[in-house]
Structures are given as structure tokens and as C-alpha cells.
GULUM-953300 format. One record per residue (C-alpha): y negated, z negated, x negated. Coordinates in steps of 0.001 Angstrom, whole numbers, padded with zeros to 6 digits, always signed. Example, Ala and Ser with C-alpha at 12.3 -4.5 7.8 and 13.67 -1.06 7.14 Angstrom:
GULUM-953300
+004500-007800-012300
+001060-007140-013670
end
This chain:
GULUM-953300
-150030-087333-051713
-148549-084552-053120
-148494-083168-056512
-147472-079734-058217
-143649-079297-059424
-142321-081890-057209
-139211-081048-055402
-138386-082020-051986
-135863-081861-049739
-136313-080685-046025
-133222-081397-044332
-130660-079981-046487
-132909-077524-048420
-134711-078072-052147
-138216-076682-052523
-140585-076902-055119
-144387-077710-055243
-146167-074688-056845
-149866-074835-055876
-151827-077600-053302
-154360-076303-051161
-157174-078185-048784
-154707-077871-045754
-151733-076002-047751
-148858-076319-049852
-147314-073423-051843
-143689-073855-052422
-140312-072367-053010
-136603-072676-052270
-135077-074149-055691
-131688-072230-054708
-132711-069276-053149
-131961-065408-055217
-134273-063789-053125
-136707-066288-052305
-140532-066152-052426
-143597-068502-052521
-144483-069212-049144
-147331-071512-047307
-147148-074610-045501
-149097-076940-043592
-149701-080666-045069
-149556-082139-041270
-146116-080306-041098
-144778-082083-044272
-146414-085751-043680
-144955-085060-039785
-141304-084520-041608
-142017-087774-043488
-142411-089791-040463
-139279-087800-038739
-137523-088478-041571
-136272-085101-042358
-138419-084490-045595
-137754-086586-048443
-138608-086468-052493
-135596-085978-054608
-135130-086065-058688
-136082-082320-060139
-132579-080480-060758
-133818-078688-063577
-135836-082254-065259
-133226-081684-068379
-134959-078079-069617
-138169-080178-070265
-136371-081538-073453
-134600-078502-074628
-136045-077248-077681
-134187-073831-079180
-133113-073108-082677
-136102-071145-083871
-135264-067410-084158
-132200-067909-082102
-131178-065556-079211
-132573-068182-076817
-135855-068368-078000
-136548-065074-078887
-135466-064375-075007
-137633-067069-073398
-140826-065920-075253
-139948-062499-074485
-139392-062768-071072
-142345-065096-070388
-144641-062353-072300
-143387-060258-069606
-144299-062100-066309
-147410-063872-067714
-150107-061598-065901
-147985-062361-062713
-147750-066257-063295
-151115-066632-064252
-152690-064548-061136
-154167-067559-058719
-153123-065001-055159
-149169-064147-056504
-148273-065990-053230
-149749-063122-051313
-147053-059819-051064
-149733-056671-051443
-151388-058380-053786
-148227-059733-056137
-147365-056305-055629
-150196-054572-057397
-149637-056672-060654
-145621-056255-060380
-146729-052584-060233
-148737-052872-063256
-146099-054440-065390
-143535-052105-064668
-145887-048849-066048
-146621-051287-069196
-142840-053171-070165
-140795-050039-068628
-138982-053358-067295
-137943-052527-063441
-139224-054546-060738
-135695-056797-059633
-136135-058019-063337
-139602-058696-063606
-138984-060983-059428
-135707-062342-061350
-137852-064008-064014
-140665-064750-061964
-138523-066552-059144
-136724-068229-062197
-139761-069324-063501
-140981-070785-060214
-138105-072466-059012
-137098-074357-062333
-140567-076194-063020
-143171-073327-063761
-142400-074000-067811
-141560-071658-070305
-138144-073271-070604
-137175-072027-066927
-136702-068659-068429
-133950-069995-070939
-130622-067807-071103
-127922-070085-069266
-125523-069873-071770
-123553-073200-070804
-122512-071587-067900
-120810-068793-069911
-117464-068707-071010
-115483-070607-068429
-115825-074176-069932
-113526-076247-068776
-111115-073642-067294
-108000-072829-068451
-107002-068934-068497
-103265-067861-067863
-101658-065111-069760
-099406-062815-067352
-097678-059993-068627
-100553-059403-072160
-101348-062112-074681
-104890-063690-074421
-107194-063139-077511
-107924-060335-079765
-105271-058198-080901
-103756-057978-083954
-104584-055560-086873
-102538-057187-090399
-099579-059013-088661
-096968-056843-087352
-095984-057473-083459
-097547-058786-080689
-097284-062475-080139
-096312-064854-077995
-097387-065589-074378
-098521-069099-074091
-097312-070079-070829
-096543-073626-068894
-093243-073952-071198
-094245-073036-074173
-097298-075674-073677
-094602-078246-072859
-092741-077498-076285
-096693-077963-077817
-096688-081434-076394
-093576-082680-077545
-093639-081553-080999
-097631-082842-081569
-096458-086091-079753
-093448-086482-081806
-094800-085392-084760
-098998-085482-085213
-100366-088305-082158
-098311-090924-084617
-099099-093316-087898
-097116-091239-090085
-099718-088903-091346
-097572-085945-091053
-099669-082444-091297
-099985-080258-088496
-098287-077181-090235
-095102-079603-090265
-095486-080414-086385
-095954-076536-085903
-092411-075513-087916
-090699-078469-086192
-092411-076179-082640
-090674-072944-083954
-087850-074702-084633
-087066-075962-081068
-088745-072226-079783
-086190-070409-081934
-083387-072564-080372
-084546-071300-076356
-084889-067247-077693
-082901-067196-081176
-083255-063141-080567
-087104-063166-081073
-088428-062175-084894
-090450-064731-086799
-093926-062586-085371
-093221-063291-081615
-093090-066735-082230
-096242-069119-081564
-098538-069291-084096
-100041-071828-085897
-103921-071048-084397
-102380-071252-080678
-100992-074601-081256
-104153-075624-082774
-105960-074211-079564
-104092-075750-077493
-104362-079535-078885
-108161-079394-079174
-108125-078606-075637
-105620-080918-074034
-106086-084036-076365
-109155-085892-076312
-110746-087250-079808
-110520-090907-078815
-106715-090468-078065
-106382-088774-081022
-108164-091586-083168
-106123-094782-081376
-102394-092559-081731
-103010-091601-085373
-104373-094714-086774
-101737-096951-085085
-102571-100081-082811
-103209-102400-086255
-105720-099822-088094
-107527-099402-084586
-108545-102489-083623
-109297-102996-087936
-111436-099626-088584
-111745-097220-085458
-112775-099428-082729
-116297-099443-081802
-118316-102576-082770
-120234-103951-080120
-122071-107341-081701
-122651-109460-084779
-120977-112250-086321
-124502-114346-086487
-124849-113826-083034
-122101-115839-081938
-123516-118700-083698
-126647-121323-083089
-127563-122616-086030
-125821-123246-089778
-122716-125078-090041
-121787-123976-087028
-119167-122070-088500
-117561-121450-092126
-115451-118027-092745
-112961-119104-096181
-110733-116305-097520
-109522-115800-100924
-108573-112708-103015
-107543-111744-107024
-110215-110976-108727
-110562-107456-110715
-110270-109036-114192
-107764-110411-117165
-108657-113806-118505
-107376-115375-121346
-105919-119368-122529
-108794-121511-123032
-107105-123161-126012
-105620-120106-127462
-107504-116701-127165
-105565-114814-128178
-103052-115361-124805
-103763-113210-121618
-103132-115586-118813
-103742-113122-116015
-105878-112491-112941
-107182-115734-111382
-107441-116371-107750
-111329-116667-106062
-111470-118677-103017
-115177-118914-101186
-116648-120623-098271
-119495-119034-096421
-121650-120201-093630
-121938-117391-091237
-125350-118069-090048
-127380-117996-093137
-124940-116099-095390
-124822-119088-098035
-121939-119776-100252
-121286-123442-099113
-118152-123609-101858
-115558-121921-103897
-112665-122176-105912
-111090-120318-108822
-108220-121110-110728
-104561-119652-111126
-102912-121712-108288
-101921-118753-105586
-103451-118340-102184
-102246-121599-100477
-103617-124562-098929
-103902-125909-102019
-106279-123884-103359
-108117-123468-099587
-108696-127748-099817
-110314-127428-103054
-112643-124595-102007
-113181-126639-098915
-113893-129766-100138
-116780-128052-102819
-118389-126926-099380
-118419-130240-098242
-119700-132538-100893
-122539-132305-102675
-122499-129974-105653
-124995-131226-108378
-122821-132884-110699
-120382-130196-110653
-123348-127918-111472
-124214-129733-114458
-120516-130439-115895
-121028-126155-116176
-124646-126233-117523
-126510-125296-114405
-129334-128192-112975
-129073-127967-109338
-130786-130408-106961
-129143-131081-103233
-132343-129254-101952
-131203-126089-103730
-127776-126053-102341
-127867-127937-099176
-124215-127588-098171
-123493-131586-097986
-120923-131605-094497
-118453-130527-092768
-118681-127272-090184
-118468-127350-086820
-115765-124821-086588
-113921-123258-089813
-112763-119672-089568
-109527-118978-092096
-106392-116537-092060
-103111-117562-090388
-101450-119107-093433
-103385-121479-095496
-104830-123787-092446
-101950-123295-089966
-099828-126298-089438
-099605-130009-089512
-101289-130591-092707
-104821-129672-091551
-104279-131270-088367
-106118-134563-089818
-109319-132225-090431
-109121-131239-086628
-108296-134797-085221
-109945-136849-087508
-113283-135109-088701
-113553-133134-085107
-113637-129603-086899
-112629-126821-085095
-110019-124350-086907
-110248-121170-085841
-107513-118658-087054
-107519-114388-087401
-105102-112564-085059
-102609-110833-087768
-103551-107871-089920
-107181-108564-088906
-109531-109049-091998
-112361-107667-090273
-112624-110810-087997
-114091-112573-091449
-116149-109373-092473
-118716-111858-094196
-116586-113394-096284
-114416-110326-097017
-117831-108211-097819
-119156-111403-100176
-115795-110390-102849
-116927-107319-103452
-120584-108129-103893
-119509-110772-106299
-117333-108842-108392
-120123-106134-108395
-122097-108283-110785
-120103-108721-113824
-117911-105706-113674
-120352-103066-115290
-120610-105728-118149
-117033-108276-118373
-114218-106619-120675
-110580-106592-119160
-111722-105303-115481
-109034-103801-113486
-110337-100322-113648
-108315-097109-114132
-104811-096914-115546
-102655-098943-117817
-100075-096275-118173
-099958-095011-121696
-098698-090874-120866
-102486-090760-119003
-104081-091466-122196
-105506-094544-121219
-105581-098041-122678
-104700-100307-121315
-107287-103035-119654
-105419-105647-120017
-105278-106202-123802
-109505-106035-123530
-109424-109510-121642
-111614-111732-123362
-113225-114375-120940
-111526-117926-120377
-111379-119557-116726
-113921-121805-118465
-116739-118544-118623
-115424-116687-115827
-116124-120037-113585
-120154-119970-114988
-120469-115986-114335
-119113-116828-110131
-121062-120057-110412
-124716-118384-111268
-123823-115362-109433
-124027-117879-106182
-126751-119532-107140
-128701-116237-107443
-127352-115425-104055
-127703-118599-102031
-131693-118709-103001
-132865-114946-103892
-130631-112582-102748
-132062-110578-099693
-130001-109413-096807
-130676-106038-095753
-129451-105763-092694
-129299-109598-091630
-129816-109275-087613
-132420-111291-086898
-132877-113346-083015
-135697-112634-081347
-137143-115881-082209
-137013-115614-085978
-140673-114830-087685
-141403-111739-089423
-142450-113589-092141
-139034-115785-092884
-137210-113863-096071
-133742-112590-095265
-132067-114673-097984
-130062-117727-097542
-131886-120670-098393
-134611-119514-096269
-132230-119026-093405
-130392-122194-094018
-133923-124311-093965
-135157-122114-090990
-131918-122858-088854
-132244-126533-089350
-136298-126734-088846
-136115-124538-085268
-132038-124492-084273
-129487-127042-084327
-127964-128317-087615
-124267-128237-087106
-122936-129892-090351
-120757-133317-089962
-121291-135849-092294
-118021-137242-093910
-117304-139755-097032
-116384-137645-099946
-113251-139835-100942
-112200-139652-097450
-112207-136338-097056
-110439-136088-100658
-107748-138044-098949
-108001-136688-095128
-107350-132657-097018
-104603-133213-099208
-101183-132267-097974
-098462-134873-096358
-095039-135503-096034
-092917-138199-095062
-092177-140595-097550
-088869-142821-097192
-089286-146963-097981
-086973-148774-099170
-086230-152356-101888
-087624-149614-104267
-090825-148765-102934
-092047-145910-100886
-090337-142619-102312
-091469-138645-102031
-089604-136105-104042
-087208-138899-105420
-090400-140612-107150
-090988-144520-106368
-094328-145988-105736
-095085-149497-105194
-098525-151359-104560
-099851-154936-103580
-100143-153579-100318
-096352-153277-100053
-095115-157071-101534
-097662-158369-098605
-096302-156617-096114
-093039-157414-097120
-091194-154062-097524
-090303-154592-100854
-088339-157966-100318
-084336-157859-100264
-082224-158937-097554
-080694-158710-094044
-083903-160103-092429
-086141-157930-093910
-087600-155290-091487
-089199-152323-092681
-090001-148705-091542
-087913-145956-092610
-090511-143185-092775
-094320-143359-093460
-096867-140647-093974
-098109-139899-097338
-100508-137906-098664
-100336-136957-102432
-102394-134741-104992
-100841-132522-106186
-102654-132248-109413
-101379-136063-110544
-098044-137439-109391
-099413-141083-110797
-100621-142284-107160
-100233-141631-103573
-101716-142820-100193
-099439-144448-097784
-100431-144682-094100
-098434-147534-092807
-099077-147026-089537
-099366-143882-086725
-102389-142510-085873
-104310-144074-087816
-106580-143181-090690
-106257-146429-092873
-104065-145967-096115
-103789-148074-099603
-103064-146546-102746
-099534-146936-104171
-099361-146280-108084
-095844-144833-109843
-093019-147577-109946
-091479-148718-113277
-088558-146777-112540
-089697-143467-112399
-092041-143803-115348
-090274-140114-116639
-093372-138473-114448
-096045-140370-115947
-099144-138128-116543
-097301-135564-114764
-098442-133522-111876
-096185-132794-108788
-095339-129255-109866
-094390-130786-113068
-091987-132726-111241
-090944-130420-108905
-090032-127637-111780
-088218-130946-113689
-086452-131571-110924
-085292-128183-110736
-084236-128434-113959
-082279-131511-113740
-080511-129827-110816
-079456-127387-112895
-078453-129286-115714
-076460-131847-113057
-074651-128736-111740
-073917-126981-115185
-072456-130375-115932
-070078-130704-112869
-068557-127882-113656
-067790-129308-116987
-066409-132521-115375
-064857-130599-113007
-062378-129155-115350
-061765-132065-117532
-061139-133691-114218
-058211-131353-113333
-057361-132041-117023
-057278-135653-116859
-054891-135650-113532
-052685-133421-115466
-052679-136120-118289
-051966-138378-116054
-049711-137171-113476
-047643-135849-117271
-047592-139037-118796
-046081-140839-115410
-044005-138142-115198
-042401-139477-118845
-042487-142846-117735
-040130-142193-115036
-038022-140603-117062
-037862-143130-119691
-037314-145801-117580
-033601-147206-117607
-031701-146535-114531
-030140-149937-114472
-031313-153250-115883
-028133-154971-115003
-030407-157600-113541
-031536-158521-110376
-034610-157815-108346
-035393-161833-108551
-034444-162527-112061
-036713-159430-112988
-039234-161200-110996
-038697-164723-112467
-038933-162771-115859
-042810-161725-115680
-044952-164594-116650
-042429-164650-120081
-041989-161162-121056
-046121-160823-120351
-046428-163447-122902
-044313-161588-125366
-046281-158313-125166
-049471-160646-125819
-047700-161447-129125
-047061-158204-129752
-050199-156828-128810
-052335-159632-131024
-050134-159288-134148
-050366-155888-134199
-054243-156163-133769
-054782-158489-136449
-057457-157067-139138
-056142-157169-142402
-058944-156224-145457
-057765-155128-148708
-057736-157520-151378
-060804-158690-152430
-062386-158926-156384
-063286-162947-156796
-063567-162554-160364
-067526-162153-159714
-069686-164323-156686
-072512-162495-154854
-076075-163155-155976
-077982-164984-152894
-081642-164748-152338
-083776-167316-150673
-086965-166900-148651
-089505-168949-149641
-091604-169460-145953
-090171-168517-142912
-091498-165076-141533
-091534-164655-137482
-091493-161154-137244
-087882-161413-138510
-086891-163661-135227
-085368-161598-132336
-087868-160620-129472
-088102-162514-126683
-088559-160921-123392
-088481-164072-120821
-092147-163305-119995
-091823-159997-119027
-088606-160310-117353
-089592-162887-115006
-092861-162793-114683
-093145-161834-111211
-091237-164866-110263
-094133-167206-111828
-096919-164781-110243
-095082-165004-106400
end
């Protein structure tokens, strides 16, 4: 019932178990300086059981069982000397009897010289604190006041000085104050300011309460230091310093995985984008460093696959994010071999849409992606700001990409390019196109998406042992014993459904976006096209576009709804054929400059002509006879004849009169002998009016 070491409690006192007899128990008061082993009857304890006055309790002392000293330290070299010591007392089966604990006591006194409160010290110690070596541990924890704060009086704490001349400061409830305000001002912020600034900016305001004291009374730097280890905890420390951004980015503790917050793949897609580390060049001309291009990729968080990508020059946009994303969505093989790779769909098994998409707040915020949400049911999930870490997969996959052809690609962003260093620059080593940069990203995924092994993928508890940590594996895994989250969507549909909208204005003309006019069939049914009062047609529509060809778009005609017809470019704005809307939109920046260069130049000739004019009447007037000497009706009456006298006038002195002509000699003529067609003036009637015959 009972066993040795265990500690009870009988009412309010601790004892411990030493020895168990037929009828006896040998314990000991746990707390007790001068206590002994005494006897006790079992009947007694099992009696304080049922009277509820004796209870077990957890061992005080449980902790020393782990503590193992620093070999050759003060501690250990104390506990083995100590226990050396009271051994022959320990060990002696009747130490719970006085005369006879005596004797031996007795007998280790004449051999250690040790006196006999010492040798009952370590033997009670030993005793009360679980009969183990460890009980006779120094308890150093308990020196040095931890915890406690000392007070200096009238004599500054600490050694005294022997280099520095004076005495030093007194560190006292104000001058802690003036510590707190100049570390909060200065050291608990984001500014990484040093510690020896916070400290001047300290003697600074000191100086300003006691300007008499010399520069050796003031605090020191080690006192301030003291001071904010003890007052200011490390986790306050971290959170003030880094700033509430940095925090929550790199100091704050992790408590889960991204893979555990998903069921299966496609559940959800992280898509970022960054500038990769190296210089391309033209495709077409070598020779021509056309700069850093821009690496968009699409990874399933569950299996780690690469579901898409996209690199090209166009800038971090939703552009570039609908390209990437549409990759992910559609199957890949023929893309694969337009590059020289032969992929089958059971390779790369991407073909759908996500359950939920994961993306920064910029390039799927707003009403463009909207159609994605609504009309595909994919949930768009967006990063609080400054918070990269929320797509750590995706951000980590960059640098694991770029880690494969930097050691070997020429123009890497590595270094300097400043000449004074010594350093060429990187730039002018650039040697791969878009073309062979796409192949290097394009096998690098392939590599990764069936070979590459996750190290520290964190598995479920239902995934086998056996199952490789690379993505494939994971991706077939997740389908064969989770749920398969992908969508199926038509690839021309979701073309359509991703590119970006605006509303388009119809008119007689067509349907127009960025003052280009697009008719269709679809339009002369409907009727929007036709001219005339009666004619009812909207004045807005939705339109998507590509923005890669300005030659077609895709009208909606009607709200909320996801049926469209293709509208081609309209005769009149045949300027933009082949052209693609940035085309336009930098030639119609262009045009707006040349329109307002030349209204300034019609401006000015139009002051100049209403001077011409304004001079001119201004002669008139004064030419112009003050009196007639006739009448305001015979004036009148006089119109219609003095008008046909300036005709006269006018037609004589138009009259074309050549010089004389030589007759002496007659032109030669020469006379076709057949007819030839070509010569007859084209005739256009066809093409003029042939809508007219077609309606």
C-alpha cells in the first residue's frame, strides 16, 4: 500500500517514506531543520486515510531526479563529496535508532574531521529530498536574490572603481524613470538606433536636472544596460524593435502548416510573381540586352506541384497573373512540345480550376476577376498587406528555381555593377533569350513536379511511409485517398471568362473601347447598327478584350450573363490592324500629343487670322463713302444690277488667255490598235453597295 520515497501529507505536514516495515513505516518531515526519522504504525496511517486527514501529494523535490551537473563543476564535485561523507550513515539498516546513529555519526567525525551539525545537515538533506545523491546538490538558485531588486541609499551598488576617476551615480527611482524614457524613445522602436545613442540622449536629459555634476558621476553605460535586461522582457523587446509589420512577417511564433489547412489538391493555388536574378537579351538581335523578365508561378499547396507559370517582360499585373493562371488550368502538353519537352497529361495533371486561389492584394483585387469568382465558383483569397509569408510556398519555390541555373547562366544579378569596386559589370554578360530562359524554368518544373523530394513535407497521419515526398506522388495520392478539388472548365471559356473588361459604348458605328470600332453579324441582327429615330440600342455593354491583339473583342449584350459573340475591327479603324492594345494605347498617346502640339499652332494663327480680319474690316469702313447721295430704297432697288456688273467684272477678268500658239507644225497622233481594259477607270459599285444587295 505503501512504497519508499512517497510523500504524504498528514494534515498540514509533508513526510517522506524512508523504510516499510511488517507493522512500521519510517518517515520524515520534508520541512523540518531539525527533524529525524521516526516510526509509525500502518493502522495509524490507513486509520488517517479513512479520517481523511492523510493524503498522497506530488514529491516537492521530483525536479532533482533530472538534474544532471556540469562534470567537474562546483556542484558536482560537492554532491559526490558530501555523499562520500554520510554514506556509512545512509547505508546503516538501524540509522532510525538515536544510540545507534550515534555511534556511526561518532565514527565519521574522527575520520572526515567534519563536525557532527554538518554530517545531520547532509544526512537530513539527504532523507528528506528523495534519498538520491542529487538531494545533496548546492542550492544555488536560491542565491543571489533573483528576482529582487536592491536599492542603493547613501553608497553605489557594485564593485568599486579602480581606472575611472569618481564614484558614480546612485541609481535610484528617478534616475530609473529617465532609463525608461530614453530606451522607450530611443531603443523599444523600428529605427534601429544603438544603445550607446539612447544612453548619450540619458546623459543628456541627466545633465539638464544636475548640470553641476562632472561627466564621471553621471550614469554609465553598464547601469543602463543593467537596468533594461531587468525591467524589459525579451518578447517585448522583439515585437517594439521589429515594428508591428516585421512581427507578424518574421518574429511571431509559427504554430501550423500551410498543407494542413487543406484536404486534398486543388484545394488551393498560392500565385505570386517576382524579377528574376538575370539579364536576357532580343531574340532577333543578340546583341540587345532587353532586361530582367518577370516569373509568375502557380503552386498547389497540397502536393507542392507547379500547376503553371508565366514569364515574359509584361510587369506584375493581372495581365501577366491570367496568363500564369490560365497555364494552371489547361492542359499543358502542347505547350510542352512547341518548347521541345514530350509531356503526357499523366505527367502534369494540373487540367482545372482550384477550389480557392491564394494571390497578393493587387493583381486579383477588383471587378475584373469577379467573373472567376461568380462564374467558375473559385474562391479568391487575398494576403493582409506587407504579408509575403502568408504564400511561403510559393515565395520559397523562386528561390529554389533560380538556384538551378544561377551557378551556370551568364548575366546573373550577382555582386556589383559599379565600375570604382573593380567589378564588371553583369549586365553586359547577358546572353540567354526569353526563348532559352523559358526551356531552363520549363525543365526545371518538370524535374520538380515528378522527382524533386520534399524534405520536410508534413505528412497527415494517414499518409504511408512508403508514398515519396515529391509532387506527383502527392498529387496521385491526394486524389486516390482525399478529395480531388480541381473544377473542370472549357479552355476557350476560361480564355474569355480571365481577360480584363470594360465598358464598351454602341453606337451607328459599332461597339467602341479605347476609340476603336468593332462590328459583327451579331450586331446587324440585333439591330444596333441600323440608323434612325426608332432604333433602340444600349448605351454601354461589357467587353472583354486581349490585350495581346486589338483585332477582336467579346461583347456581352446582356447583364449577368456569360454568353458573348465575337466582334472583329470595323473598316474605320483599320489604322490598328495587327496591332495589340498597348500598341494602341501608346498611339493614342501619341496622337494626343501631336493633336495638342498642333492646337497650339492653330491657336496662334487663329488670333492671327481675327487680326486679319478684324484689320481688313477695319479698312473697309474706312473706305467706304460717307454719302452715296442715294437713298436707302434706290440702293436697295440697285442690287440685283450692280451684282450683275461685278459678275462681268469678275468673269472677264478670269478669262484664261494662253500665249500664242506655233501652228506652223500639227501634233503626231497615235492609235491603239485593240482596246486594253486595264486603261478604263475602276469601278467600285460592287464594293460600295454591296451590303445593300447582301441585306
Amino acid at each position: 500500500m505503501f512504497r519508499i520515497n512517497e510523500v504524504l501529507q498528514y494534515e498540514q505536514t509533508l513526510y517522506r517514506i524512508l523504510m516499510l516495515f511488517e507493522y512500521y513505516v519510517l518517515w520524515i518531515k520534508v520541512h523540518d531543520d531539525k527533524a529525524f526519522p521516526q516510526l509509525i504504525e500502518i493502522a495509524e496511517l490507513e486509520q488517517g486515510f479513512q479520517d481523511e486527514i492523510l493524503k498522497r501529494v506530488d514529491d516537492p523535490y521530483s525536479d532533482l531526479i533530472t538534474v544532471t551537473p556540469e562534470y567537474g563543476s562546483t556542484a558536482q564535485i560537492k554532491r559526490d563529496e558530501n555523499y562520500e561523507v554520510i554514506k556509512p550513515l545512509v547505508d546503516f539498516e538501524n540509522s532510525y535508532q538515536a544510540k545507534a546513529r550515534g555511534k556511526v555519526v561518532n565514527q565519521i567525525v574522527a575520520e572526515t574531521g567534519k563536525t557532527k551539525q554538518t554530517i545531520y545537515r547532509f544526512a537530513r538533506r539527504y532523507w528528506q529530498r528523495g534519498q538520491i545523491p542529487n538531494a545533496l546538490l548546492p542550492d544555488y538558485k536560491n542565491s543571489g536574490g533573483k528576482g529582487q531588486k536592491r536599492r542603493a541609499t547613501t553608497k553605489k551598488l557594485g564593485r568599486p572603481r579602480i581606472y575611472m576617476p569618481g564614484v558614480g551615480a546612485l541609481i535610484d527611482d528617478f534616475t530609473e524613470k529617465l532609463f525608461r524614457v530614453a530606451i522607450d524613445r530611443h531603443v523599444m522602436t523600428d529605427k534601429n538606433k544603438s544603445f550607446r545613442y539612447a544612453h548619450n540622449r540619458l546623459k543628456d536629459i541627466y545633465s539638464q536636472y544636475f548640470p553641476e555634476l562632472p561627466e564621471e558621476e553621471l550614469p554609465t553605460l553598464r547601469q543602463m544596460e543593467h537596468f533594461y535586461k531587468r525591467e524589459y522582457r525579451q518578447v517585448e523587446k522583439l515585437e517594439l524593435q521589429a515594428g508591428k509589420i516585421r512581427t507578424k512577417k518574421d518574429i511571431r511564433p509559427l504554430f501550423g502548416t500551410a498543407t494542413a489547412d487543406v484536404l486534398g489538391p486543388g484545394m488551393r493555388y498560392e500565385i505570386d510573381a517576382t524579377i528574376a536574378d538575370i539579364y536576357l537579351v532580343s531574340s532577333s538581335e543578340r546583341g540587345n540586352i532587353v532586361g530582367r523578365p518577370v516569373v509568375y508561378m502557380v503552386i498547389d499547396v497540397f502536393s507542392r506541384m507547379v500547376a503553371g507559370f508565366y514569364i515574359g517582360f509584361e510587369n506584375p499585373s493581372y495581365t501577366a497573373a491570367i496568363q500564369a493562371l490560365y497555364m494552371a488550368s489547361t492542359d499543358k502538353s502542347e505547350y510542352c512540345r512547341e518548347l521541345g519537352f514530350e509531356v503526357k497529361p499523366e505527367q502534369w495533371p494540373c487540367i482545372g480550376l482550384p477550389s480557392a486561389l491564394l494571390a497578393d492584394r493587387g493583381e486579383l483585387m477588383g471587378h475584373q476577376i469577379e467573373c472567376l469568382e461568380k462564374g467558375f465558383g473559385v474562391r479568391l483569397e487575398n494576403t493582409p498587406p506587407f504579408r509575403s509569408e502568408a504564400k511561403g510556398i510559393v515565395e520559397r519555390s523562386f528561390r529554389s528555381f533560380q538556384q538551378v541555373f544561377k551557378p551556370f547562366a551568364p548575366g546573373v544579378v550577382t555582386g556589383t555593377k559599379i565600375k570604382k569596386q573593380g567589378d564588371r559589370d553583369y549586365r553586359l554578360d547577358a546572353k540567354v533569350t526569353i526563348e532559352d530562359f523559358t526551356k531552363i524554368i520549363l525543365a526545371s518544373v518538370l524535374y520538380h513536379n515528378q522527382y524533386h523530394v520534399i524534405d520536410r513535407y508534413d505528412k497527415a497521419s494517414d499518409m504511408p511511409t512508403d508514398l515519396p515526398n515529391n509532387p506527383l506522388a502527392l498529387w496521385n495520392w491526394g486524389l486516390q485517398h482525399r478529395t480531388g478539388r480541381l473544377k473542370k472548365s472549357e479552355p476557350e471559356h476560361l480564355r474569355v471568362a480571365l481577360m480584363p473588361r470594360i465598358r464598351g459604348t454602341v453606337s451607328e458605328s459599332g461597339v467602341c473601347i479605347f476609340g476603336l470600332y468593332y462590328t459583327s453579324s451579331e450586331l446587324m441582327q440585333l439591330g444596333w447598327m441600323h440608323r434612325g429615330k426608332e432604333v433602340t440600342r444600349p448605351e454601354k455593354v461589357d467587353v472583354a478584350y486581349d490585350l495581346a491583339t486589338a483585332e477582336y473583342i467579346y461583347v456581352y449584350p446582356e447583364a449577368n450573363n456569360n454568353k458573348y459573340f465575337v466582334c472583329q475591327l470595323a473598316t474605320r479603324s483599320r489604322q490598328f490592324t495587327g496591332a495589340s492594345f498597348w500598341d494602341v494605347w501608346e498611339q493614342n498617346e501619341a496622337l494626343k500629343y501631336t493633336e495638342a502640339q498642333a492646337k497650339l499652332v492653330a491657336n496662334e494663327q487663329e488670333r492671327a487670322l481675327e487680326r486679319k480680319i478684324i484689320e481688313t474690316i477695319k479698312q473697309a469702313e474706312k473706305a467706304a463713302p460717307v454719302n452715296s447721295g442715294l437713298s436707302d430704297a434706290e440702293r436697295i432697288n440697285n442690287i440685283r444690277e450692280n451684282r450683275n456688273a461685278e459678275k462681268t467684272k469678275e468673269r472677264h477678268a478670269r478669262a484664261y488667255r494662253p500665249v500664242e500658239i506655233d501652228t506652223s507644225q500639227s501634233a503626231q497622233v497615235h492609235y491603239l490598235s485593240e482596246p486594253d481594259d486595264e486603261l478604263d477607270f475602276p469601278d467600285f459599285s460592287d464594293e460600295l453597295f454591296g451590303e445593300d444587295e447582301q441585306s
